[in-house]
C-alpha positions as CSV (number, residue, x, y, z in Angstrom):
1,X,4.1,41.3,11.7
2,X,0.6,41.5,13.5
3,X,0.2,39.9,16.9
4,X,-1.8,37.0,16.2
5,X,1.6,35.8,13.7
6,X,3.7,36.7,16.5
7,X,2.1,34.5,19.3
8,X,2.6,31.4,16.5
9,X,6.1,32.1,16.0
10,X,6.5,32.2,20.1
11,X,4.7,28.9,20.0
12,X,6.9,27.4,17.2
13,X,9.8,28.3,18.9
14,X,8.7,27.0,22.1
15,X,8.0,23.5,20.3
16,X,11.6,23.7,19.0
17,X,13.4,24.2,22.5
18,X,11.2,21.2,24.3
19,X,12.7,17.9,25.4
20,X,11.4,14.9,23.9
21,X,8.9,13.8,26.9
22,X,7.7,17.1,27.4
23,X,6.5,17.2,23.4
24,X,5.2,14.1,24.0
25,X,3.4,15.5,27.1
26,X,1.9,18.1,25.6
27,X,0.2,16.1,22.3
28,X,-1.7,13.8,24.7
29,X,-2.9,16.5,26.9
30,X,-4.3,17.6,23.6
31,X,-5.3,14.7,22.3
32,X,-7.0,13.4,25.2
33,X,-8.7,16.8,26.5
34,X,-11.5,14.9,26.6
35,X,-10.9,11.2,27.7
36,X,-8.0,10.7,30.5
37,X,-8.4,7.2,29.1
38,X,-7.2,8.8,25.3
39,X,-4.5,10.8,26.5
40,X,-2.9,8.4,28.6
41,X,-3.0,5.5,25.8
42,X,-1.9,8.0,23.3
43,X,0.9,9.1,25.5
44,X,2.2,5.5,26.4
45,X,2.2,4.9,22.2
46,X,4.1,7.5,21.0
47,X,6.7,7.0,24.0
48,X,7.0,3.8,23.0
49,X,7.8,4.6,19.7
50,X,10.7,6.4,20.6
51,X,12.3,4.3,23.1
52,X,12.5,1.3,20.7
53,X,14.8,3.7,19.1
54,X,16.8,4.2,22.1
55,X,15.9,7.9,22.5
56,X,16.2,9.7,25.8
57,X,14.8,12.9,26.5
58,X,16.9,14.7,23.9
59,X,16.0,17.5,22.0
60,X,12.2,17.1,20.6
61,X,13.4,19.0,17.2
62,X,16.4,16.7,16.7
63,X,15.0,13.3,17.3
64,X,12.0,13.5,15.1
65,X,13.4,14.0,12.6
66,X,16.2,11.9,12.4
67,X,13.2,9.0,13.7
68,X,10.2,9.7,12.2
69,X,10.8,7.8,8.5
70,X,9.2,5.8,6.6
71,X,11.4,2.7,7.2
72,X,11.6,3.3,10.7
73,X,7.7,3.2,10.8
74,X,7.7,0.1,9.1
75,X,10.2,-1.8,11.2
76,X,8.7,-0.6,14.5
77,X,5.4,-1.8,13.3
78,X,6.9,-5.5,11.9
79,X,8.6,-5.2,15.8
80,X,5.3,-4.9,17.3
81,X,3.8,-7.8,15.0
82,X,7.2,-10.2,14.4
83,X,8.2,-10.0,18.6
84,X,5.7,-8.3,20.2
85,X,3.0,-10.7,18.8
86,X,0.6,-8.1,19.2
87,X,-2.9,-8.2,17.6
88,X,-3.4,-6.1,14.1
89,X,-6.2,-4.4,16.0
90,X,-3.8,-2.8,18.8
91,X,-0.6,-2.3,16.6
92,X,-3.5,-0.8,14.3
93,X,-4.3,1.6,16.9
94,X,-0.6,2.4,17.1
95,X,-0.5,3.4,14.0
96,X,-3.1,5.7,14.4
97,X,-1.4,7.2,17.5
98,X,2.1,8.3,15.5
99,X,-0.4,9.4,12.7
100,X,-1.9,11.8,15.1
101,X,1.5,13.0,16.3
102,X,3.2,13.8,12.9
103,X,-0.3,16.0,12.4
104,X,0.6,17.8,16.0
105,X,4.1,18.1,14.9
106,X,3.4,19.6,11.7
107,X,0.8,21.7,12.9
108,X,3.9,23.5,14.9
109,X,5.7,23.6,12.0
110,X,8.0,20.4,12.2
111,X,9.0,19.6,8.6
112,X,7.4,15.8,8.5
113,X,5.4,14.6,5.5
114,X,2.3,12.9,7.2
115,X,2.5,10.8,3.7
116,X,5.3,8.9,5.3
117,X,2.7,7.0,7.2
118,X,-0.7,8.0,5.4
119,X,-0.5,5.3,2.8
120,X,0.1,2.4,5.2
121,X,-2.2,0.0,4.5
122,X,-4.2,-1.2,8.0
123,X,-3.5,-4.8,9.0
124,X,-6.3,-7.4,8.4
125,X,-8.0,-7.6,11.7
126,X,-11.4,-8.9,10.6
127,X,-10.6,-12.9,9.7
128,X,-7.9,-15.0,8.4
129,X,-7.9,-14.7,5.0
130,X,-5.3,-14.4,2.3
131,X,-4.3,-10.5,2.7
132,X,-4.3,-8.4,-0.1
133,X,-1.2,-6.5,-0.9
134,X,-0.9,-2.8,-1.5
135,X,1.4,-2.0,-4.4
136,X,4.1,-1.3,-2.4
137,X,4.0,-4.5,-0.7
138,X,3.4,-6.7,-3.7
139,X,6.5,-5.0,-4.9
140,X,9.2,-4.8,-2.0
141,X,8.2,-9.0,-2.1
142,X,8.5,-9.2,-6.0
143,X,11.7,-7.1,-6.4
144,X,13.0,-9.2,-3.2
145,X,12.0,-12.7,-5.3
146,X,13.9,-11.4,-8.8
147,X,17.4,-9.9,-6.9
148,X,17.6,-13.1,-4.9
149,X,15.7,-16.4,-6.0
150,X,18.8,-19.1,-7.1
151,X,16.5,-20.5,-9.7
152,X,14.3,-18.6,-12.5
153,X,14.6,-15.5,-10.5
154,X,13.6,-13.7,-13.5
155,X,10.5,-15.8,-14.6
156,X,9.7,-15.7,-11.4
157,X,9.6,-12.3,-11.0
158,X,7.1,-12.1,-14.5
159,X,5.0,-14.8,-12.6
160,X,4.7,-12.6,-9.8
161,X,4.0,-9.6,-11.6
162,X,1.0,-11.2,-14.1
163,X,-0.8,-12.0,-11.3
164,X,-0.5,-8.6,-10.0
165,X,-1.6,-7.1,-12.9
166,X,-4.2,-8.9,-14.2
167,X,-5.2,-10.8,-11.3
168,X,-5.0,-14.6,-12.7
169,X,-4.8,-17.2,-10.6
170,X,-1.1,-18.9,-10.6
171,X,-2.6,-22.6,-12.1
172,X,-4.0,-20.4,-14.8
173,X,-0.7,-18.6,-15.6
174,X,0.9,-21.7,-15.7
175,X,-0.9,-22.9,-19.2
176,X,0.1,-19.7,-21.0
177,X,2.2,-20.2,-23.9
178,X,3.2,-17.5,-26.6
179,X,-0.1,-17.8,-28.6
180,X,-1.6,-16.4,-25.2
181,X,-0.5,-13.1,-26.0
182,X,-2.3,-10.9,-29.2
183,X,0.2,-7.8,-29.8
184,X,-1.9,-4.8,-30.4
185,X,-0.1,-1.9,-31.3
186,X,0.0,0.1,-27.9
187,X,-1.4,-2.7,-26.1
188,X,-1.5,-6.7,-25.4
189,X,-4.7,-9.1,-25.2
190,X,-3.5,-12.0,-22.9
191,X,-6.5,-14.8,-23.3
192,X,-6.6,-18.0,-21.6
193,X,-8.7,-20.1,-19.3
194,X,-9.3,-19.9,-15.9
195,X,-10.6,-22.1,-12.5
196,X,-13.8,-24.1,-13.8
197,X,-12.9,-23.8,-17.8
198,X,-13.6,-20.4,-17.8
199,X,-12.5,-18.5,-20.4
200,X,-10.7,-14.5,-19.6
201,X,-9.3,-11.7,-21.7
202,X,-6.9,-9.2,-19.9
203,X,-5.0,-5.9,-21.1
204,X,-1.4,-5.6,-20.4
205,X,1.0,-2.9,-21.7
206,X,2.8,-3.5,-24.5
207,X,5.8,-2.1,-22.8
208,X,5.4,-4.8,-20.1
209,X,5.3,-7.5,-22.5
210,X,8.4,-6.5,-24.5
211,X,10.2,-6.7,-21.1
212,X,8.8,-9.7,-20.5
213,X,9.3,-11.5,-24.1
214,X,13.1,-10.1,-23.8
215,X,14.1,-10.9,-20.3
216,X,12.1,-14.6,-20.9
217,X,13.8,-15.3,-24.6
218,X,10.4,-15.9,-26.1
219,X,12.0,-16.3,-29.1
220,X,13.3,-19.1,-28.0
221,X,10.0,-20.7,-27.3
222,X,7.6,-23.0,-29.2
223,X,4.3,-21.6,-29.9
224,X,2.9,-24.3,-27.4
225,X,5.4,-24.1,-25.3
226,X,4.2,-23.1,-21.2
227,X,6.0,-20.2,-20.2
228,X,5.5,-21.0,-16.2
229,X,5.7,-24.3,-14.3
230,X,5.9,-23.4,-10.9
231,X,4.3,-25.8,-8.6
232,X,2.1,-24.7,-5.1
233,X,5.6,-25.9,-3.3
234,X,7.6,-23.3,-5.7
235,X,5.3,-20.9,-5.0
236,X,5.0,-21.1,-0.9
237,X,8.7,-22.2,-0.9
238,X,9.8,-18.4,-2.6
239,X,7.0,-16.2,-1.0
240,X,8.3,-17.2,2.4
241,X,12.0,-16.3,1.7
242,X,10.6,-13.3,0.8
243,X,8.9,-12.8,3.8
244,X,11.3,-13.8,6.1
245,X,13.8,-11.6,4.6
246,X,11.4,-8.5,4.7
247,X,10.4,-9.6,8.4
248,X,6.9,-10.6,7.2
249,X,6.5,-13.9,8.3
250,X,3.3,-14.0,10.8
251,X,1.3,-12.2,7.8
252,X,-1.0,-14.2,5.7
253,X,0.6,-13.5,2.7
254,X,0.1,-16.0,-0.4
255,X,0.2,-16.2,-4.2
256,X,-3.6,-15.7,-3.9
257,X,-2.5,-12.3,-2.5
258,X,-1.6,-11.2,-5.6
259,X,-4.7,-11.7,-7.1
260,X,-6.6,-10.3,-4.2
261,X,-4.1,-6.6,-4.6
262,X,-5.2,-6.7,-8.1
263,X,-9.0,-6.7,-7.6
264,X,-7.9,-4.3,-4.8
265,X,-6.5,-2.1,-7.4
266,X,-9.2,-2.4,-9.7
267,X,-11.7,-1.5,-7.1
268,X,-9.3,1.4,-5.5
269,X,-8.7,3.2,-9.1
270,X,-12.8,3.0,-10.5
271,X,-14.8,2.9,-7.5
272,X,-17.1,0.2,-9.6
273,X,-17.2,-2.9,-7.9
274,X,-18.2,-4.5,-11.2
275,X,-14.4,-3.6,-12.8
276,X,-13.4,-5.5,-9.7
277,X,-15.4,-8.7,-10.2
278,X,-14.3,-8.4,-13.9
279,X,-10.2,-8.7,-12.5
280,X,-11.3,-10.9,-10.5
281,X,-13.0,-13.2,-13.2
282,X,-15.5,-13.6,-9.7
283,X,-19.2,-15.1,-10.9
284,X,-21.0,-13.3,-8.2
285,X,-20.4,-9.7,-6.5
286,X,-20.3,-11.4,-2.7
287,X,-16.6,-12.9,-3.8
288,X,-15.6,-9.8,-4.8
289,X,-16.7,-7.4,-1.6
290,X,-14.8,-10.3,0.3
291,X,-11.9,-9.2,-1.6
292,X,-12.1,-5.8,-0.6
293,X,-13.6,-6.0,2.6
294,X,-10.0,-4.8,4.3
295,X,-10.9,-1.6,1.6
296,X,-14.5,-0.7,3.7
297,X,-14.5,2.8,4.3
298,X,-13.8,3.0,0.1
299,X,-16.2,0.7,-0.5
300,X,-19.0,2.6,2.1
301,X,-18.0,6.0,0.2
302,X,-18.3,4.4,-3.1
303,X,-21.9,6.0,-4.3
304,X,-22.4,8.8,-1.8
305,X,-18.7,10.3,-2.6
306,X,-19.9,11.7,-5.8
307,X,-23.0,13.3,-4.1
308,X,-21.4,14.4,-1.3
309,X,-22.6,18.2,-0.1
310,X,-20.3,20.6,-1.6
311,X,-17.8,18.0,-3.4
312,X,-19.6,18.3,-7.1
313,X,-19.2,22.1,-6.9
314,X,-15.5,21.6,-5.9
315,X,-13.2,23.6,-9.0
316,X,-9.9,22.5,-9.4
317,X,-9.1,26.1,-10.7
318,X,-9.8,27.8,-7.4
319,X,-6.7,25.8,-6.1
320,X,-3.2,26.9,-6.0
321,X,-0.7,24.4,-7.1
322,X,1.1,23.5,-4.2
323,X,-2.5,22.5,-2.3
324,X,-3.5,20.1,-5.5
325,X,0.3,18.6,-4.6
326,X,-0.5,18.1,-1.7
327,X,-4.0,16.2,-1.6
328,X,-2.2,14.5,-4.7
329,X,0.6,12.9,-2.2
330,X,-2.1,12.2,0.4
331,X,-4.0,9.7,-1.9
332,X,-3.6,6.0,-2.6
333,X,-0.9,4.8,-4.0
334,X,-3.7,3.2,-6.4
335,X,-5.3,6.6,-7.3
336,X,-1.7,8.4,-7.4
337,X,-0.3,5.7,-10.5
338,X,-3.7,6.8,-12.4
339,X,-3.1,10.2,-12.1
340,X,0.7,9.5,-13.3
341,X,-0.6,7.3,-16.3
342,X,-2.8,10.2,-17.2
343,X,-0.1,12.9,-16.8
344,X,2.4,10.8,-18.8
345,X,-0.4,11.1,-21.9
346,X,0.3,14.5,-22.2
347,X,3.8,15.3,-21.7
């Protein structure tokens, strides 16, 4: 073993014996080497963290990582926003600080997966529009409405998931019937008419739609028969079970949030704002770079990514395996169900 390995595994070990607020200690004094304004707000963060989880100075090793999961991230940072009534932009900044610490950790060789808090999505902080939903969000509320809605949980649940997926606004859903759908053979064309008579054509799986025609009896319905009748009420009445029950009641969650995480999607998977405006059925561009305004360092990087210095001579081949996992795991959830979709082509 040569001596520079040897001072690392000293280090390592070191990190392993500290208490919990002399871990702490050190990753501000780090982090804020050059600002005593940074380390002491960084400090104050990730100590906070920790004691809404009741932890004393305990062993740093055994506390982080029976603390430091994804759940736990997520109920802290519904803590800060639900009681705390703090602003999106601080809890925001937060965020970043536990980001910053699970990189410390790991770079000492603590076992923590920075995905755990990598693919949170950032909370609105720019106006008070409808937010769009990351997948995971859209789903943990759309699961939530099928396992515990008294009435047409299940139809429901298909409501919830059209507008996800093809970004149609809920009045529009409403008016299909069963001659909306044209059955392809790997594929389904779901046609109809949109805000201001305005025609669409989306693409759905076809394995979606047999689900759907099953779980709905379809069979069961005239040709002209609306599939969905849920009223604005219905709608606001259900989304904010959901969110109460997933402690999500201050955000500005609507129906309309579907539509917006779909055109979020679009945008997140392409990089073509045009694919965007096309989910969104949107008549100019400006509607659609609202949509993804909470999406703006994507949207900045959209052109220049490509162009980048050194990125268009970047070989996949000169990568081992478990590096290509791992910049796999680090993207958007978005990117990630692409890459899946393509993988599943060639199994």
């Amino acid at each position: 073993m040569n001596a520079l390995s040897k001072v690392e595994l000293n280090q390592k070990v070191t990190h392993f014996n500290m208490k919990l607020t002399e871990l702490i200690e050190n990753y501000s004094n780090e982090v804020g080497i050059n600002s005593e304004r940074t380390k002491i707000a960084y400090r104050d963060d990730v100590a906070q963290f920790f004691k809404y989880f009741n932890c004393n100075n305990e062993s740093a090793a055994d506390v982080v990582y029976m603390i430091f999961t994804r759940n736990n991230i997520v109920k802290y940072r519904s803590y800060l926003l639900e009681e705390k009534k703090l602003s999106a932009s601080t809890i925001n900044r937060k965020m970043c600080a536990l980001k910053e610490f699970i990189k410390y950790l790991s770079s000492y060789g603590y076992n923590i997966d920075i995905n755990i808090i990598n693919q949170l999505s950032k909370l609105k902080t720019t106006n008070n529009s409808y937010e769009a939903l990351s997948l995971e969000e859209a789903y943990a509320l759309i699961n939530w409405i099928k396992d515990n809605e008294n009435r047409k949980a299940l139809d429901k649940y298909y409501y919830c998931l059209l507008a996800l997926d093809t970004g149609v606004r809920a009045e529009a859903l409403n008016k299909l019937t069963k001659a909306s759908f044209v059955i392809k053979e790997d594929e389904v064309i779901v046609k109809g008419v949109d805000k201001g008579k305005k025609a669409y054509t989306k693409v759905i799986s076809r394995e979606f739609y047999d689900n759907m025609h099953n779980d709905l009896k379809f069979d069961q319905l005239n040709l002209t028969d609306n599939i969905f009748n849920f009223s604005g009420k219905n709608r606001t009445d259900m989304l904010n079970r959901a969110k109460k029950s997933l402690g999500w009641e201050n955000r500005n969650i609507t129906f309309h949030s579907f539509k917006k995480g779909a055109v979020t999607y679009a945008y997140e998977c392409t990089k073509d704002i045009r694919v965007a405006m096309n989910v969104g059925s949107h008549s100019n561009m400006e509607t659609t770079q609202r949509y993804i305004a909470d999406n703006e360092e994507a949207f900045k990087g959209a052109v220049s990514n490509n162009f980048a210095t050194g990125v268009k001579d970047v070989d996949f081949n000169n990568f081992e395996k478990d590096q290509l996992i791992e910049v796999l795991k680090s993207l958007p959830e978005a990117i990630q169900l692409q890459v899946k979709t393509e993988l599943n082509k060639i199994k």
